[in-house]
C-alpha positions as a Python dict, from the first residue, in 0.01 Angstrom:
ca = {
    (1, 'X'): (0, 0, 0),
    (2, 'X'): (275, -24, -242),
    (3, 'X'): (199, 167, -461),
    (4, 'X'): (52, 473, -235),
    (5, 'X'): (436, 474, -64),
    (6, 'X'): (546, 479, -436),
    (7, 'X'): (339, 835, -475),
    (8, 'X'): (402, 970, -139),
    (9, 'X'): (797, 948, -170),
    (10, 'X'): (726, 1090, -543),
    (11, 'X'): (502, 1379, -415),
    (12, 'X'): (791, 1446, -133),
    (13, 'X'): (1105, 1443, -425),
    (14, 'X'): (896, 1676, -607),
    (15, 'X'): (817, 1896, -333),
    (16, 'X'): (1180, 1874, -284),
    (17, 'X'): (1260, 1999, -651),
    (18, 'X'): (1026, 2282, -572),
    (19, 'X'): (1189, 2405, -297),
    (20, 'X'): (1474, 2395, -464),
    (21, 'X'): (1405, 2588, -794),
    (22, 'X'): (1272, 2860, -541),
    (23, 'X'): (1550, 2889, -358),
    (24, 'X'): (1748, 2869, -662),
    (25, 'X'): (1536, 3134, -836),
    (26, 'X'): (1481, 2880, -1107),
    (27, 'X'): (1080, 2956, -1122),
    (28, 'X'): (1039, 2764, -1443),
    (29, 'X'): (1160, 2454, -1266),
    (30, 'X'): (987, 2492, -963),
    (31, 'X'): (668, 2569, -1165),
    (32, 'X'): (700, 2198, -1397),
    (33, 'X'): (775, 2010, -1042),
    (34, 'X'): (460, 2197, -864),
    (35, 'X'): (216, 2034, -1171),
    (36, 'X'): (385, 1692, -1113),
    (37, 'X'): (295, 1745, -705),
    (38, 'X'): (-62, 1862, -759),
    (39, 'X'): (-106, 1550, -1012),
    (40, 'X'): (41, 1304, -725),
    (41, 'X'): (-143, 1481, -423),
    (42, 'X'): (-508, 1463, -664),
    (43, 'X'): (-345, 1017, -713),
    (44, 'X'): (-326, 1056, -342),
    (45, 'X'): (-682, 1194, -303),
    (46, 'X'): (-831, 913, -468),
    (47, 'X'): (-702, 657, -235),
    (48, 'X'): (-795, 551, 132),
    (49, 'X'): (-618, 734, 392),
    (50, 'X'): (-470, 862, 708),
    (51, 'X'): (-608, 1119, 838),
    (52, 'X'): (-272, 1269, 869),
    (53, 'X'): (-171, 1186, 517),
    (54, 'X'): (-493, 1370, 446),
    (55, 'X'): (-434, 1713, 649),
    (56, 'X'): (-134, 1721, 533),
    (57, 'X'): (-214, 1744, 174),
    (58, 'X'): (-471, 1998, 232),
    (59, 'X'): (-168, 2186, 389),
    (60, 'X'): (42, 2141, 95),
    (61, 'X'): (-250, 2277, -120),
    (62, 'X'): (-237, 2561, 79),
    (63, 'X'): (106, 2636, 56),
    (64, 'X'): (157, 2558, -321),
    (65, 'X'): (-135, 2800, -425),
    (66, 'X'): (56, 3106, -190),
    (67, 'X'): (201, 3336, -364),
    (68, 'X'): (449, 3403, -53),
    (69, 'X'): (802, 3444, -166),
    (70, 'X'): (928, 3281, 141),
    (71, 'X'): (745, 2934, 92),
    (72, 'X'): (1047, 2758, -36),
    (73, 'X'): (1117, 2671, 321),
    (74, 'X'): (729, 2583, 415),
    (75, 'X'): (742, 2328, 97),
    (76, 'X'): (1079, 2202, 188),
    (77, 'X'): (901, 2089, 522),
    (78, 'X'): (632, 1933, 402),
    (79, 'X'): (880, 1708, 159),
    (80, 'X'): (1040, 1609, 478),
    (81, 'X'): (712, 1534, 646),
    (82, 'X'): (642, 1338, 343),
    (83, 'X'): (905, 1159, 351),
    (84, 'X'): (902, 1033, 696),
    (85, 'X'): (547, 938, 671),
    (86, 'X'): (623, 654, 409),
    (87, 'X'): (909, 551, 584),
    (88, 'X'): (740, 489, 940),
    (89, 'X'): (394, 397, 831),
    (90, 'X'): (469, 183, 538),
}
């Protein structure tokens, strides 16, 4: 359990950085810290989990492979949801 709070509060920092570089307009960033997420989120994938944890990496997916400029805010959610997960489930 460990080491699955480990990723999740990784995976929510680097949706974090991603939101971020967007908002920033600092694409190259936000690109590097979107591979990093899709690497933790596949970790993540491997592992038994909640169903929650689950949908809410398919919804990540979803909104990292948009090509919506105004997803910045969308990720920025989804670091927070993240976030709160490991903190009250683990």
């Amino acid at each position: 359990m460990d080491n699955q709070k480990i990723i999740i509060e990784s995976l929510a920092m680097d949706l974090k950085r991603i939101a971020l570089g967007l908002h920033r307009g600092s694409f190259k960033m936000a690109d590097r810290f979107k591979e990093e997420a899709l690497k933790r989120e596949s970790e993540l994938e491997n592992q038994h989990s909640d169903k929650y944890l689950k949908k809410l990496l398919e919804r990540t997916k979803q909104v990292l492979s948009s090509k919506d400029p105004g997803i910045a805010e969308d990720i920025l959610m989804y670091s927070t949801l993240f976030q709160n997960f490991a903190l009250k489930k683990m």
